[in-house]
mmCIF file of the N, C-alpha and C atoms, coordinates in Angstrom:
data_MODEL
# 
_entry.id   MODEL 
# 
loop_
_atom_site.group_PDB 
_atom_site.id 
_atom_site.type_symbol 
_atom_site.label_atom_id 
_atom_site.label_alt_id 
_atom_site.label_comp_id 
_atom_site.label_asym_id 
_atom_site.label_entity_id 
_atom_site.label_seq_id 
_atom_site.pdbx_PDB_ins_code 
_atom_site.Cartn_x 
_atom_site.Cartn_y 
_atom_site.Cartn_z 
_atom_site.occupancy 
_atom_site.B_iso_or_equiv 
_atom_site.pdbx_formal_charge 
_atom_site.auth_seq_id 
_atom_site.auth_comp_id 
_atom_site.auth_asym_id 
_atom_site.auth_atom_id 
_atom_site.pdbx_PDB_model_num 
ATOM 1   N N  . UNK A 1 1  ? 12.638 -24.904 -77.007 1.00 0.00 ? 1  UNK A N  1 
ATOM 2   C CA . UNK A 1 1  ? 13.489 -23.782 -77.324 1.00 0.00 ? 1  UNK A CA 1 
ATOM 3   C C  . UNK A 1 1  ? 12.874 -22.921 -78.430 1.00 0.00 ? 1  UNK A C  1 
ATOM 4   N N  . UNK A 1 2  ? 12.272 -23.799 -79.635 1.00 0.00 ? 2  UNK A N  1 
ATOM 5   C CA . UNK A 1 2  ? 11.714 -22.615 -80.593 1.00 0.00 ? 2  UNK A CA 1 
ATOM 6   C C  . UNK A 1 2  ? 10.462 -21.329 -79.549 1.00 0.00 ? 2  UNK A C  1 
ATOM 7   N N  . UNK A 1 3  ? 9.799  -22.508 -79.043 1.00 0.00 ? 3  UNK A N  1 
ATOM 8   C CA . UNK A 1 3  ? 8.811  -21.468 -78.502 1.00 0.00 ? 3  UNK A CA 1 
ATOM 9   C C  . UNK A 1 3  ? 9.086  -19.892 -77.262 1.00 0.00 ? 3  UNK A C  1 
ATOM 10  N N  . UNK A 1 4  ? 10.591 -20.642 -77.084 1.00 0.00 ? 4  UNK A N  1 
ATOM 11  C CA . UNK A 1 4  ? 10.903 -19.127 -76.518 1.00 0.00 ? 4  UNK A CA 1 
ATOM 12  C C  . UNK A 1 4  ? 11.756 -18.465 -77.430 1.00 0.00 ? 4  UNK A C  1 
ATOM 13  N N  . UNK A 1 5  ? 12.326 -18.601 -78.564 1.00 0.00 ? 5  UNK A N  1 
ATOM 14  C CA . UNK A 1 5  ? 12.668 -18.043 -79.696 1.00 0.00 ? 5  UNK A CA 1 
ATOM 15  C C  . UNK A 1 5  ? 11.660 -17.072 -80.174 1.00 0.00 ? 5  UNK A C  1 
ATOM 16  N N  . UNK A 1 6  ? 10.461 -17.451 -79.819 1.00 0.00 ? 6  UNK A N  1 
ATOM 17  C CA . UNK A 1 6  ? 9.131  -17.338 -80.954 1.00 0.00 ? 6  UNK A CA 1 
ATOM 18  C C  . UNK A 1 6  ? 9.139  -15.880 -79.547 1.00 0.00 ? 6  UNK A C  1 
ATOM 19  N N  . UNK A 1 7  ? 9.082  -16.113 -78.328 1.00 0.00 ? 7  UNK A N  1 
ATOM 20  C CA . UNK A 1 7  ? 8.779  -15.015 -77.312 1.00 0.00 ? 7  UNK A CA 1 
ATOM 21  C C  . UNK A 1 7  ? 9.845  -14.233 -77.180 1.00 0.00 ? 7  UNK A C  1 
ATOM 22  N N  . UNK A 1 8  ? 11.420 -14.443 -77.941 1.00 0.00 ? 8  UNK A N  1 
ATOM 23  C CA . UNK A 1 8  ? 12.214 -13.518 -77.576 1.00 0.00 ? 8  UNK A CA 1 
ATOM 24  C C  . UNK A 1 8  ? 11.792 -12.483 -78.939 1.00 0.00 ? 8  UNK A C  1 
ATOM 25  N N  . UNK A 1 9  ? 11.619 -13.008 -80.239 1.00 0.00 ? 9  UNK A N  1 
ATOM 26  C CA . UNK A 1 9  ? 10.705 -12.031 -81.451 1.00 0.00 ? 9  UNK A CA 1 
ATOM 27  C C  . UNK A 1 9  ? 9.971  -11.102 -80.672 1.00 0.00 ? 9  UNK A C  1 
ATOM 28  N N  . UNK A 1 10 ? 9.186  -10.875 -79.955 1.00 0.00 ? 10 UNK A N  1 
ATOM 29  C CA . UNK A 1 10 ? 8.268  -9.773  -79.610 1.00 0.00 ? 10 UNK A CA 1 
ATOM 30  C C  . UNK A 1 10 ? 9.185  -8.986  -78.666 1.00 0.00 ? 10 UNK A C  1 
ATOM 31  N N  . UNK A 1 11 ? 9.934  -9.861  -77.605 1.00 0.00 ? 11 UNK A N  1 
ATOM 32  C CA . UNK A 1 11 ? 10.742 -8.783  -76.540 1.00 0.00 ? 11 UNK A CA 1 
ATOM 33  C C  . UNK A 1 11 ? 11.858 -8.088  -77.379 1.00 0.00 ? 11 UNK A C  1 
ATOM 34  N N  . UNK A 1 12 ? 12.479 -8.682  -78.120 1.00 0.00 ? 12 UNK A N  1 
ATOM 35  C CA . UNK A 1 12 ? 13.881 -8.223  -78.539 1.00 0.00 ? 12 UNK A CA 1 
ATOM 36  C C  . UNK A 1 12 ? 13.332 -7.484  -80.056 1.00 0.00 ? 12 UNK A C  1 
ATOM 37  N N  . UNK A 1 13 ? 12.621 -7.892  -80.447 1.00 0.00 ? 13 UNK A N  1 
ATOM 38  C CA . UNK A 1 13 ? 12.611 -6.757  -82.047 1.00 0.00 ? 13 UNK A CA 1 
ATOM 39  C C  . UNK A 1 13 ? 10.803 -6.551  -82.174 1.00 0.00 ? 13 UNK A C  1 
ATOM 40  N N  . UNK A 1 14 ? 9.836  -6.833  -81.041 1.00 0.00 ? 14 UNK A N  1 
ATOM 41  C CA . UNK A 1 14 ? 8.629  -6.311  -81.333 1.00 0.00 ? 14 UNK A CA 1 
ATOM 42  C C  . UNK A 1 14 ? 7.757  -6.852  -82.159 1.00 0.00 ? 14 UNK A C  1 
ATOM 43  N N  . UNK A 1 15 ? 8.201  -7.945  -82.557 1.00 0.00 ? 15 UNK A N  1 
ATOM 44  C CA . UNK A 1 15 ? 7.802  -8.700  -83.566 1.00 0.00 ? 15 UNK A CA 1 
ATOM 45  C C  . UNK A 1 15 ? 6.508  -9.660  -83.382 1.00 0.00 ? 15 UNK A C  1 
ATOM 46  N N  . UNK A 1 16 ? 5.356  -10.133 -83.139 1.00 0.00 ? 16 UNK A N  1 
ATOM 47  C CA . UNK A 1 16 ? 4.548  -10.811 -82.308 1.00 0.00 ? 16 UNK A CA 1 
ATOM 48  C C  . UNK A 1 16 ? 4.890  -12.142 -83.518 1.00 0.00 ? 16 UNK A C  1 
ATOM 49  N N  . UNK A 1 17 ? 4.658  -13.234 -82.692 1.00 0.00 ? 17 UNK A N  1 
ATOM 50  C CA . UNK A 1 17 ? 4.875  -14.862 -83.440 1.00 0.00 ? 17 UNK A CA 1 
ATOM 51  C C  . UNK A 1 17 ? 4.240  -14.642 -85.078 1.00 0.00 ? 17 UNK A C  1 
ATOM 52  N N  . UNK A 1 18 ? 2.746  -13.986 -84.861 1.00 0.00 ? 18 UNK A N  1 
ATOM 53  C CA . UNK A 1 18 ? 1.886  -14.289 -85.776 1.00 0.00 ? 18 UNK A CA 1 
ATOM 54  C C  . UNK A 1 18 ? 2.494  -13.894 -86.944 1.00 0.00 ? 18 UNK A C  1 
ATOM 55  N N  . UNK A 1 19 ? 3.220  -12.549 -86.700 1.00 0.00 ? 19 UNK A N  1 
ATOM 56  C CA . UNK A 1 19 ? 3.692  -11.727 -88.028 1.00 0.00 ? 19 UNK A CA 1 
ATOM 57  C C  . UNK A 1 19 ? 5.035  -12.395 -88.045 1.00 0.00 ? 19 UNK A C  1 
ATOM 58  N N  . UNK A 1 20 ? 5.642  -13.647 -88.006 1.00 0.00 ? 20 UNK A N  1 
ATOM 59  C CA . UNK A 1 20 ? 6.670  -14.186 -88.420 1.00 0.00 ? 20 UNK A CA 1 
ATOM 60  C C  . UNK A 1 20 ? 6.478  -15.857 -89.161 1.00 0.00 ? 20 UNK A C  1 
ATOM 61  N N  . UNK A 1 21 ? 7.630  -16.164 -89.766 1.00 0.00 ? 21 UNK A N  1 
ATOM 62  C CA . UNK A 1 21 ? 7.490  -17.788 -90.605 1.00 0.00 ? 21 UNK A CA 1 
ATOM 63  C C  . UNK A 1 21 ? 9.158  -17.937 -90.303 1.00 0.00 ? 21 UNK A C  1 
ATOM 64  N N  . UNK A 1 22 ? 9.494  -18.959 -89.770 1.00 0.00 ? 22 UNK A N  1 
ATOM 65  C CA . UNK A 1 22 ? 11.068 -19.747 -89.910 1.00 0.00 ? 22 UNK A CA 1 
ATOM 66  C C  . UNK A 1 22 ? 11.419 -19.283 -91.511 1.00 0.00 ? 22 UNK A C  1 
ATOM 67  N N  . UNK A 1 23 ? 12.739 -18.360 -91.601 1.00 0.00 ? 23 UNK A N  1 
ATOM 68  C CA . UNK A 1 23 ? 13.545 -18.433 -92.606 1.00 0.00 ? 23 UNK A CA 1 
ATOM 69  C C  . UNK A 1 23 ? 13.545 -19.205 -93.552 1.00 0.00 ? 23 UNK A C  1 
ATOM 70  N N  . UNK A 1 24 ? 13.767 -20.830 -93.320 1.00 0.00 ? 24 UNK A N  1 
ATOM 71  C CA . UNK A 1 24 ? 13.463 -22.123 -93.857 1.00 0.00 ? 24 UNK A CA 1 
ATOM 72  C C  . UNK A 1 24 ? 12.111 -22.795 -93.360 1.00 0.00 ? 24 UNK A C  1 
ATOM 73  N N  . UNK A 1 25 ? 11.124 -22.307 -94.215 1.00 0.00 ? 25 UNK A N  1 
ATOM 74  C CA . UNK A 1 25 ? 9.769  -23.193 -94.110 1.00 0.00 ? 25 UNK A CA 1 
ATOM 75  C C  . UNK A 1 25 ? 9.552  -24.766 -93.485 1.00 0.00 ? 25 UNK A C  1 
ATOM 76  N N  . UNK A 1 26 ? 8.534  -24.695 -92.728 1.00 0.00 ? 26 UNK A N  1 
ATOM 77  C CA . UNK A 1 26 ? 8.693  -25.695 -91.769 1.00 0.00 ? 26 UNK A CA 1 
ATOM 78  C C  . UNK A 1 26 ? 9.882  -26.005 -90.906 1.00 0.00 ? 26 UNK A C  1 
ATOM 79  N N  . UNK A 1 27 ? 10.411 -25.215 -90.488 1.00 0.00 ? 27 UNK A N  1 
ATOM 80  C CA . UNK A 1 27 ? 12.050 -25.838 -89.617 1.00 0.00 ? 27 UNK A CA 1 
ATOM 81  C C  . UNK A 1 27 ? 12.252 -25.107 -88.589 1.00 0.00 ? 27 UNK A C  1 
ATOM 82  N N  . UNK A 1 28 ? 12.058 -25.870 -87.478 1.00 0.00 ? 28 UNK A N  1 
ATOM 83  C CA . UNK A 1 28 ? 12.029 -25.376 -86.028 1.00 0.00 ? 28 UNK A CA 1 
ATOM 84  C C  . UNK A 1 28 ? 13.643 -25.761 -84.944 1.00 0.00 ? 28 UNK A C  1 
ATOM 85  N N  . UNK A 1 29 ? 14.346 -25.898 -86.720 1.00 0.00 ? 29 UNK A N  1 
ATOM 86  C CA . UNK A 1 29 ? 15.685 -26.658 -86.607 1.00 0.00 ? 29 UNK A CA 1 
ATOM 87  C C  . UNK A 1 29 ? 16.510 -25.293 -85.873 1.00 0.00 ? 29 UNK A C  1 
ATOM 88  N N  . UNK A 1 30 ? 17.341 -24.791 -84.845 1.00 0.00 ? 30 UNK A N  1 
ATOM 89  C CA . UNK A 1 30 ? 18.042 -23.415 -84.724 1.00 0.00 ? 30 UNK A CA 1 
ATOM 90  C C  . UNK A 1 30 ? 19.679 -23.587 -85.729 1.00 0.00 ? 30 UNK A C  1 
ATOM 91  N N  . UNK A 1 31 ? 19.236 -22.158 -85.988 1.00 0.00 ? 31 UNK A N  1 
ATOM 92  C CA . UNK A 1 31 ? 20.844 -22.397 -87.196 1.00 0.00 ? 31 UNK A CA 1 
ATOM 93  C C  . UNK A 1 31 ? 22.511 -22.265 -86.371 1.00 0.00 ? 31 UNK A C  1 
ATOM 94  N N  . UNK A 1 32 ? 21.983 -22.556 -85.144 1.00 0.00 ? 32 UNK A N  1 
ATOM 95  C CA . UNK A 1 32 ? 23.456 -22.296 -84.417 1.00 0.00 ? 32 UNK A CA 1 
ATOM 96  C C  . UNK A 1 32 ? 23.260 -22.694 -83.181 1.00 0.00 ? 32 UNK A C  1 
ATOM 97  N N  . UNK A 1 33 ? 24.105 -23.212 -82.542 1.00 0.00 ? 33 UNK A N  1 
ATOM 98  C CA . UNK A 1 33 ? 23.922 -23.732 -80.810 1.00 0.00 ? 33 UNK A CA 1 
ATOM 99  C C  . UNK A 1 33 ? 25.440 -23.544 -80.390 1.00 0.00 ? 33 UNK A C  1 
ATOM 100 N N  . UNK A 1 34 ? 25.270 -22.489 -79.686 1.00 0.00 ? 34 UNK A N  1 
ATOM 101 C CA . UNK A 1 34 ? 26.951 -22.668 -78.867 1.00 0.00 ? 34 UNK A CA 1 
ATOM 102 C C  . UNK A 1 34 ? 26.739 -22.639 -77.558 1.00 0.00 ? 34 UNK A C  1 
ATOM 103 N N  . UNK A 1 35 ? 27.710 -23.490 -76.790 1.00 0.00 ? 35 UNK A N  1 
ATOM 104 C CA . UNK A 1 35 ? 28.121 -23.897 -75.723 1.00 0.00 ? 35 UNK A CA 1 
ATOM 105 C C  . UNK A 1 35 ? 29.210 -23.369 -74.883 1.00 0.00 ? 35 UNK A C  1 
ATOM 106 N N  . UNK A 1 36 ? 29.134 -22.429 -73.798 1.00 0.00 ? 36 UNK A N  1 
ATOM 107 C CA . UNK A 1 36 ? 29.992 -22.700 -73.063 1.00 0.00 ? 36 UNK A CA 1 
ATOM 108 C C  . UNK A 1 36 ? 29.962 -22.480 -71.672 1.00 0.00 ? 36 UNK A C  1 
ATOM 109 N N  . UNK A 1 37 ? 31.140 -22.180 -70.873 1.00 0.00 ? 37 UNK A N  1 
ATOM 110 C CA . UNK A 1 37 ? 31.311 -22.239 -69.443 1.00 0.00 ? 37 UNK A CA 1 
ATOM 111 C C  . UNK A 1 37 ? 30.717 -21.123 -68.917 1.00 0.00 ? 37 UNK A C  1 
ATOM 112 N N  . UNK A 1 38 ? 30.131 -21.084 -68.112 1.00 0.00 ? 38 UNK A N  1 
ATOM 113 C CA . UNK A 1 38 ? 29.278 -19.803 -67.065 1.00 0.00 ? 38 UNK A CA 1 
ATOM 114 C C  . UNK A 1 38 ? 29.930 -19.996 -65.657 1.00 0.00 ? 38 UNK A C  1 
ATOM 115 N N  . UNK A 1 39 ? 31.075 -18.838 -65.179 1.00 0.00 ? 39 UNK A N  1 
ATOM 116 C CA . UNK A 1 39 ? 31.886 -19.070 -64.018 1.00 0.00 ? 39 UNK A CA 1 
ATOM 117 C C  . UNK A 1 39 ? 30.892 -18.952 -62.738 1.00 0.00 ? 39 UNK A C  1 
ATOM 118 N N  . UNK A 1 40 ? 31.063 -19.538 -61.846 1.00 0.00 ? 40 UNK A N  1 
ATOM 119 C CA . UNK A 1 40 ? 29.904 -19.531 -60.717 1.00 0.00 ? 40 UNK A CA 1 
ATOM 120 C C  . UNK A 1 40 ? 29.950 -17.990 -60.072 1.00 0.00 ? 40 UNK A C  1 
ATOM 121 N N  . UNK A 1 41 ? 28.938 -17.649 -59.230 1.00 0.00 ? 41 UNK A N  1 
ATOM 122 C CA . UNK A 1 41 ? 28.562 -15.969 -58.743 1.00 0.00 ? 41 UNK A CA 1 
ATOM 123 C C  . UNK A 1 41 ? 28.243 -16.626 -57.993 1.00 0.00 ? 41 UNK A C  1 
ATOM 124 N N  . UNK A 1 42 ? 28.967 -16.645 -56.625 1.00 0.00 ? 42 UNK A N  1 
ATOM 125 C CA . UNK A 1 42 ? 28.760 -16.845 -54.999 1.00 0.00 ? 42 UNK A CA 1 
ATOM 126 C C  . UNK A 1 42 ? 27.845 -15.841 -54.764 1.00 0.00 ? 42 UNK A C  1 
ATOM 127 N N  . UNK A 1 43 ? 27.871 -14.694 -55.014 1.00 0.00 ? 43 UNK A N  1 
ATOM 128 C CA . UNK A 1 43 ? 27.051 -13.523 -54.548 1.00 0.00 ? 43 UNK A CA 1 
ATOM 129 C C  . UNK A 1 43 ? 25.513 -13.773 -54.729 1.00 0.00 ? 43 UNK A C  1 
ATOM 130 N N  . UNK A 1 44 ? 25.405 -14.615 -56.086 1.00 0.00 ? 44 UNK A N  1 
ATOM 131 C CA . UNK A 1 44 ? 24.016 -15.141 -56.883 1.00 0.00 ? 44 UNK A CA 1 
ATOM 132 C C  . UNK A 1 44 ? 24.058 -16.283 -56.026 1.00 0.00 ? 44 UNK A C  1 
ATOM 133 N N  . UNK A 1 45 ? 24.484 -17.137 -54.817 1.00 0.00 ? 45 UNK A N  1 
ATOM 134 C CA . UNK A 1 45 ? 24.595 -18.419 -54.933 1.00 0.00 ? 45 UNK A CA 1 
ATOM 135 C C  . UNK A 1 45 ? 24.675 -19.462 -56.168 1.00 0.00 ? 45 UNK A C  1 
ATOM 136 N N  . UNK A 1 46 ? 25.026 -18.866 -57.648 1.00 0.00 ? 46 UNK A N  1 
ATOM 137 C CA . UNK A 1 46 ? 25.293 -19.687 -58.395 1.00 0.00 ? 46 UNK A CA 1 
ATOM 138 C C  . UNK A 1 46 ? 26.600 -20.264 -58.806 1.00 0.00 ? 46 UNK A C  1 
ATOM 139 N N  . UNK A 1 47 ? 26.826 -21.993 -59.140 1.00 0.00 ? 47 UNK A N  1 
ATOM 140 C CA . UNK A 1 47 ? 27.645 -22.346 -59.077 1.00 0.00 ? 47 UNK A CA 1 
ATOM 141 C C  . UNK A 1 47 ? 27.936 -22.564 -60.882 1.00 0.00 ? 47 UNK A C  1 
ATOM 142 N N  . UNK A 1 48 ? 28.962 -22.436 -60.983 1.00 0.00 ? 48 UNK A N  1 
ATOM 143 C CA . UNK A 1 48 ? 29.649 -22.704 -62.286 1.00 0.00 ? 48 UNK A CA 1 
ATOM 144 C C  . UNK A 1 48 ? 28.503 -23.909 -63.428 1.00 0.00 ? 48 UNK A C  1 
ATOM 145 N N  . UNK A 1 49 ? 28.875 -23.579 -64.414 1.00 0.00 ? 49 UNK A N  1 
ATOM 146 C CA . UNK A 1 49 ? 27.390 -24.517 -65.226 1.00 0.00 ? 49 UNK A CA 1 
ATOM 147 C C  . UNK A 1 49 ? 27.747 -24.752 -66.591 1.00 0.00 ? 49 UNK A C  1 
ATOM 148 N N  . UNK A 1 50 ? 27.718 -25.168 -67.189 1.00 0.00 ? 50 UNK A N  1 
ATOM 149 C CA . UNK A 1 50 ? 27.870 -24.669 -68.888 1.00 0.00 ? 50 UNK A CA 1 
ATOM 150 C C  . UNK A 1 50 ? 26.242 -24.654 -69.051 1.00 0.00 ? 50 UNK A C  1 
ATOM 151 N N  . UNK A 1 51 ? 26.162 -23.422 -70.355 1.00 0.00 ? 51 UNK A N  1 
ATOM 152 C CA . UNK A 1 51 ? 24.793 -22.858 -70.712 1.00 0.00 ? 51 UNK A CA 1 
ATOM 153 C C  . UNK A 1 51 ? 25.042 -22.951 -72.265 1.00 0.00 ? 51 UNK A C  1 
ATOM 154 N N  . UNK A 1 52 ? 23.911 -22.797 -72.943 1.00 0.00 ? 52 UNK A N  1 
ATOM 155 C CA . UNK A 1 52 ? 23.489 -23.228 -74.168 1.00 0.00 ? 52 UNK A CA 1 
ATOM 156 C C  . UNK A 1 52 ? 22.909 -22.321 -75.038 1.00 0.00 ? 52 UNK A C  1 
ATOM 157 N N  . UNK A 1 53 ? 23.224 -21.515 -75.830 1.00 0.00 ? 53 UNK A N  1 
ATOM 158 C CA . UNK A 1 53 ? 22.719 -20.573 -76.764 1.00 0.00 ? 53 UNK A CA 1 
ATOM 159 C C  . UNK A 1 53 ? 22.007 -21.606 -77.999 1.00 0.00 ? 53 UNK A C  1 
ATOM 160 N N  . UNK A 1 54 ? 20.864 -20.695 -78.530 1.00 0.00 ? 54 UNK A N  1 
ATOM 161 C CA . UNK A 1 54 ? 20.063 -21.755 -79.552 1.00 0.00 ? 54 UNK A CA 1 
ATOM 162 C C  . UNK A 1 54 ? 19.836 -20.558 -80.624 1.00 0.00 ? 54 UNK A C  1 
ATOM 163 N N  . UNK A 1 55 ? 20.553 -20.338 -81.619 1.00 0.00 ? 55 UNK A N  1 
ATOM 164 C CA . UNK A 1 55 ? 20.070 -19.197 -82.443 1.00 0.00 ? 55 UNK A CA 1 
ATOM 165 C C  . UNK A 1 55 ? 18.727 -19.829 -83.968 1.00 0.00 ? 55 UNK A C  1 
ATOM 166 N N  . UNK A 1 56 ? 18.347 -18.943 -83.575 1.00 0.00 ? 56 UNK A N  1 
ATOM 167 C CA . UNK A 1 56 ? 17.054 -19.204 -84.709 1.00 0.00 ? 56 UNK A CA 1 
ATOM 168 C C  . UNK A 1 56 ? 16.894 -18.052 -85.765 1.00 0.00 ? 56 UNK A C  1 
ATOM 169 N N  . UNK A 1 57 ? 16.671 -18.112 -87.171 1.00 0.00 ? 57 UNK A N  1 
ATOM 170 C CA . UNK A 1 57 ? 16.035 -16.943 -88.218 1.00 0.00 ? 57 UNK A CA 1 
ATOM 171 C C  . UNK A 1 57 ? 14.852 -17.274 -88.433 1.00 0.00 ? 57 UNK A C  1 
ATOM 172 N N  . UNK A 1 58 ? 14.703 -15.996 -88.708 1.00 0.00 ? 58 UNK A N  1 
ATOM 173 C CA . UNK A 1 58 ? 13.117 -16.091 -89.043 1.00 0.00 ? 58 UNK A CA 1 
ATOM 174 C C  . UNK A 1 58 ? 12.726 -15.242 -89.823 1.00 0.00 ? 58 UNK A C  1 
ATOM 175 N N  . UNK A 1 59 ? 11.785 -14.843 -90.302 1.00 0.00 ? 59 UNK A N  1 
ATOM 176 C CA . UNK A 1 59 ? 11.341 -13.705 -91.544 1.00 0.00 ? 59 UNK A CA 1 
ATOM 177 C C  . UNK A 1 59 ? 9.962  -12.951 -90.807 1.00 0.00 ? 59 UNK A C  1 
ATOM 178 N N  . UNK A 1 60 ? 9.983  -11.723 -90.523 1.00 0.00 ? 60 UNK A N  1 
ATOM 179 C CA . UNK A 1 60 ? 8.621  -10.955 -89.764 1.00 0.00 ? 60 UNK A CA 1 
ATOM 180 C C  . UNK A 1 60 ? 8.501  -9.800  -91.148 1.00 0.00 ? 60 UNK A C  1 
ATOM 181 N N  . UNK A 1 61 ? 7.204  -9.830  -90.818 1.00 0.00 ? 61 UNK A N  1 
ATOM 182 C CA . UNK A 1 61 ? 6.739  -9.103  -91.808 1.00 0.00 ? 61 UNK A CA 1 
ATOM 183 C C  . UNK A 1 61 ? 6.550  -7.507  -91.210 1.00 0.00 ? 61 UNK A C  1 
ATOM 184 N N  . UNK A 1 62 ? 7.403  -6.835  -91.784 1.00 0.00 ? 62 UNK A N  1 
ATOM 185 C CA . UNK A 1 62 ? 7.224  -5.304  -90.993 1.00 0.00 ? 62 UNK A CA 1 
ATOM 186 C C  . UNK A 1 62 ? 6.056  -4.578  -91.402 1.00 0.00 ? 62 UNK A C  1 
ATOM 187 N N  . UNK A 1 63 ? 4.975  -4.794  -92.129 1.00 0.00 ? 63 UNK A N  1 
ATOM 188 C CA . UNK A 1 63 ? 4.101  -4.300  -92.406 1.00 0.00 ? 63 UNK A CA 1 
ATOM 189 C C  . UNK A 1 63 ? 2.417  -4.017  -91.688 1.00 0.00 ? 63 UNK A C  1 
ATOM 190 N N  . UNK A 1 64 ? 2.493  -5.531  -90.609 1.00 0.00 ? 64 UNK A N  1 
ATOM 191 C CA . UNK A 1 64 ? 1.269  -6.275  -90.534 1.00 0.00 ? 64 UNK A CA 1 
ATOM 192 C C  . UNK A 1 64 ? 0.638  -6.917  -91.764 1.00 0.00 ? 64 UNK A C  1 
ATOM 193 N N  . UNK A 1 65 ? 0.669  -7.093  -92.395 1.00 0.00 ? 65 UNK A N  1 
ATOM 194 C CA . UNK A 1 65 ? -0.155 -8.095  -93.701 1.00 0.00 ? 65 UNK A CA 1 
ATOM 195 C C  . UNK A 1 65 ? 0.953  -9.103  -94.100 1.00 0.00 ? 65 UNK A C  1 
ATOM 196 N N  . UNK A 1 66 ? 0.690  -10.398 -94.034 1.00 0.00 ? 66 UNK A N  1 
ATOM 197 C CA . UNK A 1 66 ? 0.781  -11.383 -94.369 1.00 0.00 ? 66 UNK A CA 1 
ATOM 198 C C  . UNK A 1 66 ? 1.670  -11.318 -95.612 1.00 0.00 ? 66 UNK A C  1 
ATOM 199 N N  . UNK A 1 67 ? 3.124  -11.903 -96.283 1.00 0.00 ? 67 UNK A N  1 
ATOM 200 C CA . UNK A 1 67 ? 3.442  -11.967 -96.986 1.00 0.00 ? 67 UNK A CA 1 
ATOM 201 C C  . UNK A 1 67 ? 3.746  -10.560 -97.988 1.00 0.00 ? 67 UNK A C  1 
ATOM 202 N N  . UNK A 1 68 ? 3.959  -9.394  -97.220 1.00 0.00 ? 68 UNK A N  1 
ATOM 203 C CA . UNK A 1 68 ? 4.536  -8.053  -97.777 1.00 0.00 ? 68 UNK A CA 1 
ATOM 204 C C  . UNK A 1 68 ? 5.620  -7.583  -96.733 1.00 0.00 ? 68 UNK A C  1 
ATOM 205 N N  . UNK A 1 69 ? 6.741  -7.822  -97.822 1.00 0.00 ? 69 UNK A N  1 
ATOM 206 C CA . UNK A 1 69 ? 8.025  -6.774  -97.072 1.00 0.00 ? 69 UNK A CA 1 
ATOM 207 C C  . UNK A 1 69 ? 8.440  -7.630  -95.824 1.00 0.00 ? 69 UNK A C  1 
ATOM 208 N N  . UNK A 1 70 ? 9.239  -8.530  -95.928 1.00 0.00 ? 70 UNK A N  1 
ATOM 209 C CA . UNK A 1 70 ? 9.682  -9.043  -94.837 1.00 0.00 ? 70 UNK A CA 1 
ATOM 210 C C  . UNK A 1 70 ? 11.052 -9.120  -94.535 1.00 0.00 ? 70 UNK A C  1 
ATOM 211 N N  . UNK A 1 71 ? 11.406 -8.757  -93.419 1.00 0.00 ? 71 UNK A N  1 
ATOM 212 C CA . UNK A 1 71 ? 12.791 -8.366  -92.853 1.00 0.00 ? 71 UNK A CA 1 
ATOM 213 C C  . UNK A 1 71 ? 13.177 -9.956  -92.055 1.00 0.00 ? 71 UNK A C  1 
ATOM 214 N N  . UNK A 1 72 ? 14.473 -10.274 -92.209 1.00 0.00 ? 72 UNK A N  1 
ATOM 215 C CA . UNK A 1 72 ? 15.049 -11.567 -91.458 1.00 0.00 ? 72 UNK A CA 1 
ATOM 216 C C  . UNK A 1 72 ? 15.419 -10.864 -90.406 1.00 0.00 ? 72 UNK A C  1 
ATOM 217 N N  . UNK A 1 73 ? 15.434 -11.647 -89.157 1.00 0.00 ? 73 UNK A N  1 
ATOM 218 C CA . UNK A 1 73 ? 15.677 -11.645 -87.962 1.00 0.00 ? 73 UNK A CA 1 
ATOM 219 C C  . UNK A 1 73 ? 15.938 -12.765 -87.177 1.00 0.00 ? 73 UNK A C  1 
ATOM 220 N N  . UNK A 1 74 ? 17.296 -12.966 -86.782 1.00 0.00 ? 74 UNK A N  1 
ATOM 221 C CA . UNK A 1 74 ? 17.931 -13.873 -85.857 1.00 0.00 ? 74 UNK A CA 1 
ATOM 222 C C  . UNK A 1 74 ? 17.691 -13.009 -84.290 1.00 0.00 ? 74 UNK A C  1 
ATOM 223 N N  . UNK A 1 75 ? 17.270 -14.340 -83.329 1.00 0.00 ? 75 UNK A N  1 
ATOM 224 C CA . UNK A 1 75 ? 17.405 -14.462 -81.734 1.00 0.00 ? 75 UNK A CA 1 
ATOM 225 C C  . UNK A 1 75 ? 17.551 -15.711 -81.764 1.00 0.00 ? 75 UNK A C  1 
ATOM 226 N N  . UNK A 1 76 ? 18.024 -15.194 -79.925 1.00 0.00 ? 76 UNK A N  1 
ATOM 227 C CA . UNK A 1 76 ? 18.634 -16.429 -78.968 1.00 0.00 ? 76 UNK A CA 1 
ATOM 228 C C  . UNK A 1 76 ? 17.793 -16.724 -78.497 1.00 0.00 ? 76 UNK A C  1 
ATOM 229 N N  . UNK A 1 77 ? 17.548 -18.154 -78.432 1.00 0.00 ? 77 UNK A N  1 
ATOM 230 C CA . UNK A 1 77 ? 16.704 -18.613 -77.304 1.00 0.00 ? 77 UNK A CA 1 
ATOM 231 C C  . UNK A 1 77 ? 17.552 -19.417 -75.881 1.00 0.00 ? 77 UNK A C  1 
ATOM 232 N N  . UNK A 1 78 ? 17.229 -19.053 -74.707 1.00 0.00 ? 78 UNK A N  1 
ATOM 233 C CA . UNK A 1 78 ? 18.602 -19.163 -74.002 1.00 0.00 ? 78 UNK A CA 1 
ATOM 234 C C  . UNK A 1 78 ? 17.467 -20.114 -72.910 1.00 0.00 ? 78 UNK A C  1 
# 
């Protein structure tokens, strides 16, 4: 899950992995997981499921250089 956390950073805020560090150093821990029901879509052939949200922070550096000016940023990794 972190590692598509790490790929939703570039889709969702542009962010590439390199120019980011976990909020909390070393911790690939997500600060939130919610759970719930996903009603089934016959149309999708999909049937009812429960699905899993994994929220993660992180700190990207809006600058490009390493350790200047860094903005927090939470995504889902789904």
């Amino acid at each position: 899950m972190y590692g598509a956390a790490l790929r939703g950073l570039e889709a969702v805020f542009g962010a590439a992995w390199y120019d980011t560090i976990p909020a909390v150093p070393d911790d690939d821990i997500p600060v939130d997981i919610k759970v719930h029901a996903v009603s089934a879509d016959p149309a999708e052939g999909e049937p009812s499921h429960v699905h899993a949200d994994f929220r993660y922070v992180f700190m990207a550096n809006d600058c490009g250089k390493p350790g200047e000016q860094f903005s927090t940023l939470s995504v889902l990794a789904m």
